[in-house]
Backbone as CSV, one residue per row, in Angstrom:
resi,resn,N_x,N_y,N_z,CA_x,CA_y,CA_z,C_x,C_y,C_z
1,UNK,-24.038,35.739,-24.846,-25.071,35.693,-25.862,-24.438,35.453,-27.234
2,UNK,-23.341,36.426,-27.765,-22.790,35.698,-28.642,-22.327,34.868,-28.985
3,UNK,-21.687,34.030,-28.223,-20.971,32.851,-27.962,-22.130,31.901,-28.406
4,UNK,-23.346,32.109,-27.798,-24.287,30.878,-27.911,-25.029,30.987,-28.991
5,UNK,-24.863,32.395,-29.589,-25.905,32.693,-31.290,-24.474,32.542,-32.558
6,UNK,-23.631,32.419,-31.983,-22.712,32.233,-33.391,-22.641,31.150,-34.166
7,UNK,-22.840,29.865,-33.481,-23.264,28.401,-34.372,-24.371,28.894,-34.855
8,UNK,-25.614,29.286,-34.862,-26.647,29.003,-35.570,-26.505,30.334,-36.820
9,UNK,-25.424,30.972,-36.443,-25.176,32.054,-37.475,-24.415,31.657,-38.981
10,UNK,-23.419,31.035,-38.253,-22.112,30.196,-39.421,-23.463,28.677,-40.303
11,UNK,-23.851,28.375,-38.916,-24.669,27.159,-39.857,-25.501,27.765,-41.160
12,UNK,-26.284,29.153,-40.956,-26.991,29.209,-41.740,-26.363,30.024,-42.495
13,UNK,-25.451,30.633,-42.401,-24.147,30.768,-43.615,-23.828,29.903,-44.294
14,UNK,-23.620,28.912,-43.494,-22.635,27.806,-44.635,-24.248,26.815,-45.568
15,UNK,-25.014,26.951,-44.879,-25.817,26.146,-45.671,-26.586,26.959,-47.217
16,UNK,-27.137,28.279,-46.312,-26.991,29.306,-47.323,-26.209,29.678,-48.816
17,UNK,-24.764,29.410,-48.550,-23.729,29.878,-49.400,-23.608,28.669,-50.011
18,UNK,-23.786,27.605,-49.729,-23.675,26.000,-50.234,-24.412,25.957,-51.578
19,UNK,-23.330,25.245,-52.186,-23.826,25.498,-53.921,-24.825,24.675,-54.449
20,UNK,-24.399,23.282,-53.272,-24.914,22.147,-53.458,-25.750,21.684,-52.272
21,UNK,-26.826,22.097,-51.442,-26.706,21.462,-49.935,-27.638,20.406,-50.179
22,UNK,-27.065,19.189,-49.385,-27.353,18.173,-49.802,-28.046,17.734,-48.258
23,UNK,-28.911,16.980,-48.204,-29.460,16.051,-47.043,-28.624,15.558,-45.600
24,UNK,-27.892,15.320,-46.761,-26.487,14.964,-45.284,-25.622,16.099,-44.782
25,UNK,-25.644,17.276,-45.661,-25.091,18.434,-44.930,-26.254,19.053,-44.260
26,UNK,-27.283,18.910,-44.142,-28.692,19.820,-43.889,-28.489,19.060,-42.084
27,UNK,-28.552,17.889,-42.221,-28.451,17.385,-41.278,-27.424,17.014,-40.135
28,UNK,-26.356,16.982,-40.494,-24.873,17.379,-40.118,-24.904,18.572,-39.011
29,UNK,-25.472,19.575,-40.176,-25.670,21.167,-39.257,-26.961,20.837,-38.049
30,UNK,-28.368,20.172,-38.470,-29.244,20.220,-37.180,-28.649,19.270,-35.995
31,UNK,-27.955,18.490,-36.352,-27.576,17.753,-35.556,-26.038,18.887,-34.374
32,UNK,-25.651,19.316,-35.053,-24.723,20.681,-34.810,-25.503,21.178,-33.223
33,UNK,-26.645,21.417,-34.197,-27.428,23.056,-33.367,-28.051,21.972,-32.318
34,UNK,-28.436,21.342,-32.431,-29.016,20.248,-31.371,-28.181,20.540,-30.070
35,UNK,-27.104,19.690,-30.312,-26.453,20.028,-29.413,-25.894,20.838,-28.490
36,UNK,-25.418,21.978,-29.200,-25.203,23.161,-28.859,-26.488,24.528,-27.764
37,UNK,-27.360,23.323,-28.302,-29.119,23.893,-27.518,-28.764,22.851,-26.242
38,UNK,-28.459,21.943,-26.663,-28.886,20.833,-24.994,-27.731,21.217,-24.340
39,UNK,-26.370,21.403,-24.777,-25.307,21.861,-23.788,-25.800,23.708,-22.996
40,UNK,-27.039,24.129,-23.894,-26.915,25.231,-23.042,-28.245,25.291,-22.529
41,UNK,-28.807,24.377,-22.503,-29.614,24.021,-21.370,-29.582,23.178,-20.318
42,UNK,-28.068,22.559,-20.256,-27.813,21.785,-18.846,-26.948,22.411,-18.838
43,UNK,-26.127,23.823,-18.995,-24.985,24.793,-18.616,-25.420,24.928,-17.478
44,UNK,-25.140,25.364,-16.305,-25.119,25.857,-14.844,-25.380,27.331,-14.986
45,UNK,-23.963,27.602,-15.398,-23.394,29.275,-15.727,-25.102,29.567,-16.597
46,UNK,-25.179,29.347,-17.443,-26.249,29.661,-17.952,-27.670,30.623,-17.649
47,UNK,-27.635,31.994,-17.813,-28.961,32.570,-17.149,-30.065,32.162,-17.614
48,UNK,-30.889,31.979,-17.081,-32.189,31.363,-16.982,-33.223,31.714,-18.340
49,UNK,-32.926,32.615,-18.694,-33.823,33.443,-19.890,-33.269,32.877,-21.042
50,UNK,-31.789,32.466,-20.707,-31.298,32.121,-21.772,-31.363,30.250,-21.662
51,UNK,-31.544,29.975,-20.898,-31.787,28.445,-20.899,-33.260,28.060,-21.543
52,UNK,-34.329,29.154,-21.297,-35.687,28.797,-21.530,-35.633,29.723,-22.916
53,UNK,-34.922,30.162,-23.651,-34.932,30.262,-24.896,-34.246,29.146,-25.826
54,UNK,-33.605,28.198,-25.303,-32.998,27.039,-25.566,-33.856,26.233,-25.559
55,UNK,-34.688,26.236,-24.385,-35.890,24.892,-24.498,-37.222,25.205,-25.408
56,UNK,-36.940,26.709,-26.046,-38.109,26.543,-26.944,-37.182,26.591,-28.105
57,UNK,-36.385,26.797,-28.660,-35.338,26.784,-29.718,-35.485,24.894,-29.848
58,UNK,-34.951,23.711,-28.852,-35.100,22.594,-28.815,-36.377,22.069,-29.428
59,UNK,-37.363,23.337,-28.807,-39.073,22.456,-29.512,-39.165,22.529,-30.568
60,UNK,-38.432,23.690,-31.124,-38.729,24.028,-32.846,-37.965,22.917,-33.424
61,UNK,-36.202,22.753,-33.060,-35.367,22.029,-33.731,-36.526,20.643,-33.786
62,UNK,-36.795,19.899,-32.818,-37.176,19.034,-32.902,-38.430,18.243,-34.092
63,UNK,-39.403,19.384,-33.390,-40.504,20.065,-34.770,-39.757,19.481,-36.395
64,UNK,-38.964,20.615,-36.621,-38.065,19.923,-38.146,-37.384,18.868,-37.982
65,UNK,-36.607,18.030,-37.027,-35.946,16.963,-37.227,-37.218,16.082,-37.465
66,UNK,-38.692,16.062,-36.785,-39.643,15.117,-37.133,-40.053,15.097,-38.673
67,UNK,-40.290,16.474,-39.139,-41.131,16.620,-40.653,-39.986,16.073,-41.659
């Protein structure tokens, strides 16, 4: 569980603490968390609760990558 909540922890640290956050760092990071959601929803190892919290985590990311 930690392993898989620590990117979205540092991301919203670093964007947070960012003096300047700019469009291309905003996006840098969703593009980050994207991934890090689809690798742990085609993980194997992966328990199931935690895969289908990934596929609604994916609906939201997606949600903001559209607006």
């Amino acid at each position: 569980m930690h392993q898989y909540l620590e990117p979205f922890y540092k991301t919203t640290n670093d964007i947070c603490t960012s003096k300047v956050p700019t469009i291309g760092l905003v996006l840098f990071f969703m593009d980050h968390i994207s991934e890090t959601i689809a690798t742990c929803k085609e993980s194997r190892p992966s328990p199931e609760w935690l895969k289908s919290a990934a596929e609604e985590m994916a609906k939201k990311a997606r949600n903001y990558t559209n607006q």
